[in-house]
Each structure stands twice: as structure tokens, then as C-alpha cells.
C-alpha positions in Angstrom: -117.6 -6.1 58.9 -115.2 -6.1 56.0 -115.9 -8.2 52.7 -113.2 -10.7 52.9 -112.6 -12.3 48.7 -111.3 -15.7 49.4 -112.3 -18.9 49.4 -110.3 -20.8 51.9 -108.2 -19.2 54.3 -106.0 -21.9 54.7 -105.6 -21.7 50.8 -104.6 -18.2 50.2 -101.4 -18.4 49.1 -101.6 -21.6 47.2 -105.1 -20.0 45.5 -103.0 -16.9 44.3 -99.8 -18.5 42.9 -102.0 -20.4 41.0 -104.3 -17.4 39.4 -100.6 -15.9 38.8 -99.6 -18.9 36.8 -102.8 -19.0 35.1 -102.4 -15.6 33.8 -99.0 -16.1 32.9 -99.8 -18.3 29.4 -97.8 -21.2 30.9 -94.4 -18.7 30.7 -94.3 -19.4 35.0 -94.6 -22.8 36.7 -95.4 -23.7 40.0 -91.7 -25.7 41.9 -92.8 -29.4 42.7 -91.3 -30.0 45.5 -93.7 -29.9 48.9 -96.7 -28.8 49.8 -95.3 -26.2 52.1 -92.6 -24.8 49.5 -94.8 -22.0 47.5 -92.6 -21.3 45.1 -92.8 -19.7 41.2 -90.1 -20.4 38.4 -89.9 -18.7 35.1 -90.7 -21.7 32.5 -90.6 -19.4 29.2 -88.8 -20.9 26.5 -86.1 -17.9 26.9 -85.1 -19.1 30.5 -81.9 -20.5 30.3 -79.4 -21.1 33.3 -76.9 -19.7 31.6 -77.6 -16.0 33.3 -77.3 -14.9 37.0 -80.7 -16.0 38.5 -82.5 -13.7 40.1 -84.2 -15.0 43.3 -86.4 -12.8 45.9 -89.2 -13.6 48.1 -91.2 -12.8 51.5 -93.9 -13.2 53.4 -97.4 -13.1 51.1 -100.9 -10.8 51.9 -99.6 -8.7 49.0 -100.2 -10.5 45.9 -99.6 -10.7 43.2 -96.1 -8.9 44.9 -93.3 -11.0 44.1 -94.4 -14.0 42.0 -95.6 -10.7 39.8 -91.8 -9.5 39.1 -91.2 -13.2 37.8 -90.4 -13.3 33.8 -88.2 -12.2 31.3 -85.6 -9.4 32.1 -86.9 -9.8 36.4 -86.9 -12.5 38.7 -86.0 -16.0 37.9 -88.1 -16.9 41.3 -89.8 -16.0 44.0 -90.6 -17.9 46.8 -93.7 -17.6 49.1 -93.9 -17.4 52.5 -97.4 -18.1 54.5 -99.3 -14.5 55.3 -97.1 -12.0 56.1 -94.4 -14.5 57.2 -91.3 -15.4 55.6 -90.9 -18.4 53.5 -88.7 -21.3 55.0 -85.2 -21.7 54.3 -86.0 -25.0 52.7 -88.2 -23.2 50.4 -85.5 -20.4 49.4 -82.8 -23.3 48.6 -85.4 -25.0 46.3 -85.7 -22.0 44.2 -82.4 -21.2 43.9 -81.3 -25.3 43.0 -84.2 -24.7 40.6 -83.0 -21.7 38.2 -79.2 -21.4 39.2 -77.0 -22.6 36.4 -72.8 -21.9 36.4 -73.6 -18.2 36.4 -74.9 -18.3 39.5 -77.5 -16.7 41.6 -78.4 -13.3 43.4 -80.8 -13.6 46.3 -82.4 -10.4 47.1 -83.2 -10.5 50.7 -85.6 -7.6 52.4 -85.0 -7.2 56.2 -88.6 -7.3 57.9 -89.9 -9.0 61.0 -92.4 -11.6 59.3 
């Protein structure tokens, strides 16, 4: 049988974007918005919405893979979906009302079947 390291399975996704933030010295932030929106912001003091946001996302099982690209000179969010499923529409608008300033915004989208 294979050594699973988790805690709670139904907390997998929320457990990870919070060790990401906690290794980001408080430069990422976690959206507060629902429980079900998993979503990471950049929350340096060099983020301003004056820039293209970048905004990409998917289906998590693969962490720390896209709230990892979030910072300086990457993404301005990601959003999380559940385990290898993609993240709710709901979820993608949040991030992108969250970091898109007059600029606007550049959602990368990956074509997959979760």
C-alpha cells in the first residue's frame, strides 16, 4: 500500500495553499471570498494594478504547480480547482476582479479534461 502524506482528504487543497502562503513571507494572500473559491493573490508591496495581470489556474494534485508561479515578474493569480478538476468559473472571475486594474488581464487557459 502506498504512504499517502496528508492529513485530511477533504482538506488537500486548502492544506497546500496554505503551506504556499506560509512559505511566501506574507508576499501571497489567500482571496476571501468562499469556501469553495481556492484562490492565491500576489500581496507584495510591488503589486500594483497598474500592469496586465497575469491569471492561470487548473485542477490541483500537483502542488505547489500554479499558486508556485505566483510573485513578482509571474502570475498575479492562480486559482485552484479541487483534485485534478478545474476550478469554477466563479472562482476564475474572483481572481481576475481581484488583481485586474485599467491594464487589464491575461488569462492563461490550459485545455485538459478535468
Amino acid at each position: 500500500m502506498a504512504k499517502r502524506l496528508y492529513n485530511d482528504q477533504d482538506r488537500l487543497v486548502q492544506d497546500s495553499i496554505e503551506g504556499v502562503l506560509l512559505g511566501s513571507g506574507a508576499k501571497l494572500a489567500r482571496l476571501e471570498y468562499k469556501n469553495t473559491v481556492k484562490v492565491v493573490v500576489r500581496n507584495d508591496e510591488d503589486f500594483k494594478k497598474d500592469k496586465v495581470a497575469l491569471v492561470c489556474g487548473g485542477g490541483s494534485g500537483h502542488e505547489p504547480s500554479h499558486a508556485g508561479w505566483v510573485g513578482k515578474g509571474m502570475l498575479s493569480a492562480a486559482v485552484c480547482g479541487d483534485v485534478f478538476a478545474s476550478p469554477s468559473t466563479e472562482a476564475v472571475l474572483a481572481a481576475i476582479k481581484a488583481v485586474t486594474g485599467p491594464a487589464g488581464c491575461i488569462v492563461i487557459s490550459k485545455n485538459y479534461t478535468g
